[in-house]
C-alpha positions as CSV (number, residue, x, y, z in Angstrom):
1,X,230.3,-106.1,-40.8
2,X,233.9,-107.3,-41.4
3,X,236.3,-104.4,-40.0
4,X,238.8,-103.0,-41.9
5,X,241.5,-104.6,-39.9
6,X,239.8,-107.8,-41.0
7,X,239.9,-107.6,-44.1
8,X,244.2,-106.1,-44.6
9,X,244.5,-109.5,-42.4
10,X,242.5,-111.9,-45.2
11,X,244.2,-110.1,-48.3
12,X,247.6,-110.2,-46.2
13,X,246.8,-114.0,-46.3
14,X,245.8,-114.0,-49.9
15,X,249.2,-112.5,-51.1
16,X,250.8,-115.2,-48.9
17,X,248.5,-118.2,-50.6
18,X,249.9,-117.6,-54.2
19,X,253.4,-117.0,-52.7
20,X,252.7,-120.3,-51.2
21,X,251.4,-122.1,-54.0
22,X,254.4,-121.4,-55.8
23,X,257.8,-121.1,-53.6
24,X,256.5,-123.9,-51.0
25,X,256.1,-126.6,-53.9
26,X,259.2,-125.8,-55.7
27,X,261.0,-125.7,-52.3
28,X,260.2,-129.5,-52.0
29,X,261.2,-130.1,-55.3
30,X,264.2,-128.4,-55.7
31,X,266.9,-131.4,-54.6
32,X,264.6,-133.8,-56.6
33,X,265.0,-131.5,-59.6
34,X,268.7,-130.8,-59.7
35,X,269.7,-134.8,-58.8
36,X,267.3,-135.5,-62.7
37,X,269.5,-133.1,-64.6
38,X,272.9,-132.5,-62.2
39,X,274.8,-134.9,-65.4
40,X,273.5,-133.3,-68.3
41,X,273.3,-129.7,-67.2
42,X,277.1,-130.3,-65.8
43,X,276.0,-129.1,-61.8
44,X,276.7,-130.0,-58.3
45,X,274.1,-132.9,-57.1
46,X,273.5,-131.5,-53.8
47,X,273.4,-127.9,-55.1
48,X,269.6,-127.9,-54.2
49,X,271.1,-128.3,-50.5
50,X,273.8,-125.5,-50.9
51,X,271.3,-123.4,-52.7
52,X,268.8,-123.7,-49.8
53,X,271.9,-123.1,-47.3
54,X,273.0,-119.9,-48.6
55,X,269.2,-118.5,-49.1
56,X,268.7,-119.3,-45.3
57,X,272.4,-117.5,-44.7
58,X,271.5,-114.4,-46.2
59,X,268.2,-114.4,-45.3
60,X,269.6,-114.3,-41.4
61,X,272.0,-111.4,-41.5
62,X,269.6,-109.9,-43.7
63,X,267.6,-109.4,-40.6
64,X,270.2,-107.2,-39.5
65,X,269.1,-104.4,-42.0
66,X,265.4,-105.5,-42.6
67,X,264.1,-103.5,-39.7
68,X,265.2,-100.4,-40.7
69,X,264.7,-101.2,-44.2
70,X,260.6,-102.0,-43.4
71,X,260.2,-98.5,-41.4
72,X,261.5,-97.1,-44.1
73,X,259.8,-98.2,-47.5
74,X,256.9,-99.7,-45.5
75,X,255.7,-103.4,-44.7
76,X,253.8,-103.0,-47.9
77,X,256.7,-102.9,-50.4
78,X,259.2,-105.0,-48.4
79,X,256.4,-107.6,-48.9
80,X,256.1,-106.6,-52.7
81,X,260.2,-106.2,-52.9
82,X,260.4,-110.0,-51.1
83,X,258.0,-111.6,-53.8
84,X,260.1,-110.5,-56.7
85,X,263.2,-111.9,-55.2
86,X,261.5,-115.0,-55.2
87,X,260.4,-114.7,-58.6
88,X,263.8,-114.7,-59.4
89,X,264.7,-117.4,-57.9
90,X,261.8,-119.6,-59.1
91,X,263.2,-118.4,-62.8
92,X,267.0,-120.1,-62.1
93,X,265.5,-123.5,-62.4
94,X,264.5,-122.6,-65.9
95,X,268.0,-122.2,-66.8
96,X,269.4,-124.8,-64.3
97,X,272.7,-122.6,-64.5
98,X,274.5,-123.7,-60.9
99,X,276.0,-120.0,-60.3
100,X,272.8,-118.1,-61.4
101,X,271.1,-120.6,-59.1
102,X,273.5,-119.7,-55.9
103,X,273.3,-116.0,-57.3
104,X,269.4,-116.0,-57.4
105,X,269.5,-118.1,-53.8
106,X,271.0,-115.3,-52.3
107,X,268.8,-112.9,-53.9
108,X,266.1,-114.3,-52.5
109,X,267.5,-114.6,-49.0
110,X,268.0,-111.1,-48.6
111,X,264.3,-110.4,-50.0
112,X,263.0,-112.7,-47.6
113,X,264.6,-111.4,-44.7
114,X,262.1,-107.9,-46.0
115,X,259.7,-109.9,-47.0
116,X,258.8,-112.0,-43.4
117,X,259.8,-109.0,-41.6
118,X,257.2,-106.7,-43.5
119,X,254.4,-109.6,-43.2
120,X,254.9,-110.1,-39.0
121,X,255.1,-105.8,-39.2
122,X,251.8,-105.3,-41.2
123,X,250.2,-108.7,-39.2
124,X,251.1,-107.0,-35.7
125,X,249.8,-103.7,-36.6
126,X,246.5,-104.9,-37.5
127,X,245.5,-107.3,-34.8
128,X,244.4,-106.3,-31.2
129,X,244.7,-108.7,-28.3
130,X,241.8,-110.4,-28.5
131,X,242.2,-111.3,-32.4
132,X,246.0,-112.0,-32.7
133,X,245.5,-115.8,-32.5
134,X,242.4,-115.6,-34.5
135,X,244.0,-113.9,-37.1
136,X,247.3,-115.0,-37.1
137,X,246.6,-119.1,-37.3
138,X,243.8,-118.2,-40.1
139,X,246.5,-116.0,-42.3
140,X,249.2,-119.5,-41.9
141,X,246.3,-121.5,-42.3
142,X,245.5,-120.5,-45.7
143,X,249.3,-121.0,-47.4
144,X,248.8,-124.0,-46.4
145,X,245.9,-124.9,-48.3
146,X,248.0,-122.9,-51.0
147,X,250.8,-125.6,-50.8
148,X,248.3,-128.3,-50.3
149,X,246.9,-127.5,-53.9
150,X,250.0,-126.9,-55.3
151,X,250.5,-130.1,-54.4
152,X,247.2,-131.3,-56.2
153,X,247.9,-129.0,-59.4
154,X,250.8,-131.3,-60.0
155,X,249.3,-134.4,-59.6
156,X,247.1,-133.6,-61.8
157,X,249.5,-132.2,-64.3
158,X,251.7,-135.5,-63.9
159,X,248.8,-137.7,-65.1
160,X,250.0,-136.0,-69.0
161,X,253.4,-137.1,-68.6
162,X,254.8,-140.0,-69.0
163,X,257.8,-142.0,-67.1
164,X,258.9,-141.1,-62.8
165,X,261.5,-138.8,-63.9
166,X,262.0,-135.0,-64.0
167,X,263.4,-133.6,-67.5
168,X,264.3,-130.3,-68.4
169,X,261.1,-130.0,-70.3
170,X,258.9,-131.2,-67.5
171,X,260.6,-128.4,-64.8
172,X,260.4,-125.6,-67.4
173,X,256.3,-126.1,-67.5
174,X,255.9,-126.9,-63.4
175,X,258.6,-123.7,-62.6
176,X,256.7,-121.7,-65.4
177,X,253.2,-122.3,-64.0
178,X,254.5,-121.1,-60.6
179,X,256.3,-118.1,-61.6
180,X,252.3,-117.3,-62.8
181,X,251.1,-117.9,-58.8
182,X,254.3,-115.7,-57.8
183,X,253.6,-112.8,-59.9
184,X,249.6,-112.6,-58.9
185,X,250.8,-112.8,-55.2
186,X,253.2,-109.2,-56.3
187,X,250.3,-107.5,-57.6
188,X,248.1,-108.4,-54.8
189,X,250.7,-107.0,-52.4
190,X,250.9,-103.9,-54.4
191,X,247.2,-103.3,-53.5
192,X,247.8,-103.7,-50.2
193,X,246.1,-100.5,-47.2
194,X,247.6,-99.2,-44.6
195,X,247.4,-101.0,-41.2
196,X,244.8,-99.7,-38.8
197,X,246.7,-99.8,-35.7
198,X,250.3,-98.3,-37.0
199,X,252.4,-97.7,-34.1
200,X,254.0,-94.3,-34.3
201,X,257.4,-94.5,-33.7
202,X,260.3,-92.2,-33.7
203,X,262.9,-92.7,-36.9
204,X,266.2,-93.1,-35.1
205,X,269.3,-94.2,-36.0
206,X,270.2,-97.6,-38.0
207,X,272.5,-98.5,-35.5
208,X,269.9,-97.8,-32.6
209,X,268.3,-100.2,-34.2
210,X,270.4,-102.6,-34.3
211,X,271.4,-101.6,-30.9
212,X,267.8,-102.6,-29.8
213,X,267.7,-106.0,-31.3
214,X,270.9,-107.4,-29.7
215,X,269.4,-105.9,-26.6
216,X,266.2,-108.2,-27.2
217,X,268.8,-110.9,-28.1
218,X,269.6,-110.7,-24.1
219,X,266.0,-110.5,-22.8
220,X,265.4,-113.4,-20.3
221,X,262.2,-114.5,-22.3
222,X,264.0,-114.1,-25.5
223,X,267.5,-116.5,-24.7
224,X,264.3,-118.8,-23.2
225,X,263.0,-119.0,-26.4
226,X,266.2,-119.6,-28.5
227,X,265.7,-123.3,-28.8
228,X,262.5,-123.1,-29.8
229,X,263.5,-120.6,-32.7
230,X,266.4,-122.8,-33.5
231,X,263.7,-125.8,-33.6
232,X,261.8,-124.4,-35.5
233,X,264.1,-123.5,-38.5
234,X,266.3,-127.1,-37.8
235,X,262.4,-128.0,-38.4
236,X,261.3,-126.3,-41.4
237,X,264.5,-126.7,-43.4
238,X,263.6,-130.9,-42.5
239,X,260.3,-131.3,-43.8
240,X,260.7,-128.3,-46.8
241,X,263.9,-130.3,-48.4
242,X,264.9,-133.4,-46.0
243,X,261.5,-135.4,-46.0
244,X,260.1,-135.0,-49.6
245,X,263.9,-135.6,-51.1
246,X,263.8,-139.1,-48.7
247,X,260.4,-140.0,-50.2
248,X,261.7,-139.4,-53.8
249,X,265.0,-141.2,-53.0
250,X,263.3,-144.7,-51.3
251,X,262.7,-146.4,-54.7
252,X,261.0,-149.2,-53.0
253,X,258.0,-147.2,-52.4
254,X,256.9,-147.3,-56.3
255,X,256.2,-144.1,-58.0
256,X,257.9,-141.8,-56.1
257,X,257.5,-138.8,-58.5
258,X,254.0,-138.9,-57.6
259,X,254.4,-139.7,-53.2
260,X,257.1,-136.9,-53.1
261,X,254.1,-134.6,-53.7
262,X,251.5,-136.2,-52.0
263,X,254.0,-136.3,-48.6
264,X,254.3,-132.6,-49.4
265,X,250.1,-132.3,-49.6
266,X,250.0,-134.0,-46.3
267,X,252.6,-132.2,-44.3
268,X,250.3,-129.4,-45.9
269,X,247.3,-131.1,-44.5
270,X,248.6,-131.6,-41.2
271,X,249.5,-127.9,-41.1
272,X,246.1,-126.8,-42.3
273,X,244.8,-129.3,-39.1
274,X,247.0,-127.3,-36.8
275,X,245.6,-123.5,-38.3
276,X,242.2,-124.1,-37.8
277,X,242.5,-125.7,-34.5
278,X,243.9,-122.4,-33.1
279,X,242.0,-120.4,-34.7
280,X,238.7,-122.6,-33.7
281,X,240.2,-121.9,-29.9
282,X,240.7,-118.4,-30.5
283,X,240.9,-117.1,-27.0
284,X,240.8,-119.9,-25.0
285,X,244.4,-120.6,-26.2
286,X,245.7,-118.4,-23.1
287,X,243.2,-120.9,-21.1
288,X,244.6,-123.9,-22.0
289,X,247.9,-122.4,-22.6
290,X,250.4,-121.6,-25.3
291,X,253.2,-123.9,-22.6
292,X,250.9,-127.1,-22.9
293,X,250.0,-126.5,-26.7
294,X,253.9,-126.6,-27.3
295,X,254.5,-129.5,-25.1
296,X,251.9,-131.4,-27.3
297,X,253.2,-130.1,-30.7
298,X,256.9,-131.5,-29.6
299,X,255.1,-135.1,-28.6
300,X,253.4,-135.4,-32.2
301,X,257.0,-134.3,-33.4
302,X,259.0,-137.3,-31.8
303,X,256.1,-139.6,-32.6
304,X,256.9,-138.7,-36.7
305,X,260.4,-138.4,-36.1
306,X,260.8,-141.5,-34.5
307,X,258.8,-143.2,-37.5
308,X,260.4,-142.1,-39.8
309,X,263.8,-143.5,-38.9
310,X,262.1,-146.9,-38.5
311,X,260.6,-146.6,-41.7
312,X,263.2,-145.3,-44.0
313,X,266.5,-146.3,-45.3
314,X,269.3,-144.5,-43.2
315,X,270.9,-143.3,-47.0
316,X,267.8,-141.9,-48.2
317,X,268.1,-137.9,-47.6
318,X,271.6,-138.5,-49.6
319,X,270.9,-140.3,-52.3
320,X,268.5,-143.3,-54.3
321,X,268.3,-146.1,-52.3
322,X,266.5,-149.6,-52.6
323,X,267.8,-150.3,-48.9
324,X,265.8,-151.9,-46.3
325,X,264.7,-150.0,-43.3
326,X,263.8,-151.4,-39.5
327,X,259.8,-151.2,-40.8
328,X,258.6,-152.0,-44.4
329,X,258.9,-148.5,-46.3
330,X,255.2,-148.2,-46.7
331,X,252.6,-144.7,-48.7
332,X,250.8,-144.9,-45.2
333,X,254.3,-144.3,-43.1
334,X,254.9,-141.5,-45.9
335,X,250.7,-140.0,-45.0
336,X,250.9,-140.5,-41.2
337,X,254.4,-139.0,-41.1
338,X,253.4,-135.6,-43.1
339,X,250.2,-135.3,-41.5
340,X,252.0,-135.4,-37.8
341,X,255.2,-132.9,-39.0
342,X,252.5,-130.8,-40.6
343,X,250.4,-130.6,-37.2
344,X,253.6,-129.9,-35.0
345,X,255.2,-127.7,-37.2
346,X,252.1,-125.1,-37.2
347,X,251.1,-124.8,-33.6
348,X,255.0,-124.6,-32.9
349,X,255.4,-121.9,-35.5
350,X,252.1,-119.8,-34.4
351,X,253.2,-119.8,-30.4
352,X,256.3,-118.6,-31.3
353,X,254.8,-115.8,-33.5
354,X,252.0,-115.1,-30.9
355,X,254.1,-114.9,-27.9
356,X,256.1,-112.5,-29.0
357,X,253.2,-109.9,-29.4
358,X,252.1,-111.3,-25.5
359,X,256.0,-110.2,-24.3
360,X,256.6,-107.2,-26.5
361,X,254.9,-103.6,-26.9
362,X,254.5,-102.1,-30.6
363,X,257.7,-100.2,-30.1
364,X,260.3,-103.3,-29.8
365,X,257.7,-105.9,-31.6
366,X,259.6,-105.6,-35.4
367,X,262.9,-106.3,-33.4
368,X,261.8,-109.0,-32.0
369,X,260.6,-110.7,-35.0
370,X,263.8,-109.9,-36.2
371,X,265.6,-111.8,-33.6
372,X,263.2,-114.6,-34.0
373,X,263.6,-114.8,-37.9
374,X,267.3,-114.6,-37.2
375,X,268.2,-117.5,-35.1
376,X,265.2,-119.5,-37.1
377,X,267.2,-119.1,-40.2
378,X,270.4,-119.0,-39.0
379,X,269.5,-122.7,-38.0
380,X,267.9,-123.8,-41.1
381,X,270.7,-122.4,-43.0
382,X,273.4,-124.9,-40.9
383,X,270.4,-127.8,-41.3
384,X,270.5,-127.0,-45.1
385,X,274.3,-127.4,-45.5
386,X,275.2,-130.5,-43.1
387,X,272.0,-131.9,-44.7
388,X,274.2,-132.7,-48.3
389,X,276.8,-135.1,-46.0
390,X,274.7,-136.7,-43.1
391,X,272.5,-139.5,-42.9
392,X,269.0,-139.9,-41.6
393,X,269.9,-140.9,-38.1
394,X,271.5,-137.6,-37.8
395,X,268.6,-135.8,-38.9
396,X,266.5,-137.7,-36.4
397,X,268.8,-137.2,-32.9
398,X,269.6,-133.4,-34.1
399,X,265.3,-133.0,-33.7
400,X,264.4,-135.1,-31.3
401,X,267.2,-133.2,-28.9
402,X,267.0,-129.7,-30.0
403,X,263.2,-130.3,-29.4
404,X,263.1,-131.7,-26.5
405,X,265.4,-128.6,-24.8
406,X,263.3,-125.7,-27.0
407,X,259.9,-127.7,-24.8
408,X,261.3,-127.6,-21.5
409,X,263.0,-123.9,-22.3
410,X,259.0,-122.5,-23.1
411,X,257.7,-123.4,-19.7
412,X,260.2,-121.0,-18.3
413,X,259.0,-118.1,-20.3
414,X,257.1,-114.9,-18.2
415,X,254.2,-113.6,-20.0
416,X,253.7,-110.0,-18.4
417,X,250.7,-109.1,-16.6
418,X,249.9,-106.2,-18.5
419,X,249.0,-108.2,-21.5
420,X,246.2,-110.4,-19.4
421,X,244.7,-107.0,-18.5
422,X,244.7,-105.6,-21.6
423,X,242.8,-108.8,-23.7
424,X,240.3,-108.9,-20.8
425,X,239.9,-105.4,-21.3
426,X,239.6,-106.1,-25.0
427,X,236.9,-109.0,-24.6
């Protein structure tokens, strides 16, 4: 018998696979879109970068009102409220107006800041100790088999078109078909229960609120785990706009049209890899430990990182390129590379998420998030802008260094011994 807690967790994840479908394609598509048309429609070539960099900006201090906003009006309709925003967005690059783009970027940045706020909120309040891992690398698991079949819709859809260009008409039908995912994932949030195991807590003040989070900002555990929040959003913003825009730039690799979404199927691969082996673990994640599972993430990370610099020109992330590059620019390089990012990125991502709920009780667990989500974006949004003016190499010694500190800063972290109790008690 599936419990009820169960089953909010799979629908949770259902919302999030159409939302992912949708957003997570376009997101790695976005630069390659707006380089096609940036002449005839009259825009700013790396306004895919800026848009990204002031989405992540607003998305950051947005997580300064998001938690009072979610006790508020609910995880349920910050969720629902977040989704629209991103509708929105997805609808600028019908019109491929540069200031309705920027407007619709920040629109969407503030709705995500709900949006991933409400989702960690409703996630929290329906997992118990013993499940969190379980449930929380099954829920990431599945949008990524959403992005990995977004990224097999338009394959297929590209074997009706002609040429290995992007042209107005072409975008309007891919950003059209997605706006269809986005909306299903808004009315599947809108039929979203109640969590079972909704903490009550006491309405106080906004700035109490805010109050508590810069408190948690000053946690031991918490500056500990600043790199690795930083990491992860120098991270993301890399392989959801960096890597797919090099593959579509390195012209020597053939049809790029075509590898720039089967890099993006593979990092969706790899993530899917990562998902299923925590939640195949379950448990015995706090046997092997979260510390060593990190440790191993970061080492598949340099291993990518370090290939890809080998393996592709140093201009690509900038601009088309028919440079060399140390190695032969190879589809397998392009495969491997995704698959290994993918892998890294999602058992990263999920110790992060889970060892927040190991440190912090129900009552401080939204502020947390909210620090988490802030410095994440916060970072992303700086990777997004510098990412328009610097060259791989950059890229490459930014990661490697900021991951190597966010590893060594995760072994210091103090799980309290409250929480062991408690999931033994629970098994």
């Amino acid at each position: 018998m599936v419990s009820q807690s169960s089953k909010n967790i799979y629908q949770l994840a259902s919302v999030f696979f159409f939302n992912s479908f949708s957003l997570c394609t376009l997101s790695a598509l976005s630069q390659t879109f707006i380089d096609c048309v940036a002449e005839s429609k009259g825009i700013n070539k790396h306004a895919g970068y800026y848009s990204g960099f002031l989405s992540y900006l607003v998305f950051t201090f947005g997580h300064f009102v998001a938690t009072p906003i979610v006790e508020i009006i609910s995880p349920k309709w910050s969720i629902v409220f977040g989704l629209f925003s991103y509708a929105v967005y997805e609808a600028s690059f019908i019109f491929m107006d540069e200031y309705f783009l920027y407007f619709a970027a920040i629109f969407s940045g503030f709705g995500g800041s709900l949006l991933y706020t409400g989702q960690l909120d409703y996630l929290a309040q329906n997992c118990e100790p013993h499940t969190l891992d379980r449930h929380s690398s099954s829920s990431w698991g599945l949008s990524q088999i959403a992005t990995l079949l977004g990224g097999f819709f338009l394959l297929i859809f590209y074997r009706f078109q002609s040429g290995n260009e992007f042209d107005m008409s072409l975008i309007r039908l891919i950003v059209g078909s997605f706006m269809v995912s986005t909306i299903l994932s808004i009315f599947d949030a809108s039929l979203l229960s109640k969590p079972v195991f909704k903490a009550e807590k006491n309405q106080v003040p906004y700035l109490k609120h805010l109050t508590q989070i810069v408190k948690n900002s000053f946690d031991r555990n918490m500056i500990l785990l600043l790199p690795s929040f930083v990491y992860t959003g120098i991270e993301m913003s890399f392989y959801f706009a960096v890597f797919p825009t090099m593959v579509s730039f390195t012209k020597t690799l053939g049809n790029t049209r075509d590898l720039n979404i089967v890099a993006m199927i593979f990092v969706g691969f790899g993530n899917i890899c990562g998902c299923f082996t925590l939640s195949f673990l379950g448990a015995r994640v706090r046997e092997i430990g979260r510390k060593y599972l990190v440790f191993m993430a970061a080492c598949v990370h340099l291993i990518s990182f370090v290939l890809l610099f080998l393996s592709f020109p140093d201009e690509s992330p900038l601009q088309p390129t028919e440079s060399s590059s140390f190695l032969k620019s190879s589809q397998y390089f392009v495969v491997l590379c995704g698959i290994l990012i993918g892998f890294g990125d999602a058992i990263i991502n999920q110790q992060c998420y889970t060892i927040l709920n190991d440190i912090y009780d129900e009552s401080k667990r939204v502020e947390a998030f909210a620090v988490y989500r802030f410095y994440q974006s916060l970072a992303g949004s700086i990777a997004m802008l510098y990412s328009a003016h610097v060259l791989l190499k950059v890229h490459v010694t930014v990661l490697i260094t900021v991951g190597v500190m966010a590893t060594a800063t995760f072994f210091g972290i103090r799980i309290p011994k409250h929480y062991y109790q408690e999931a033994a008690s629970s098994e």
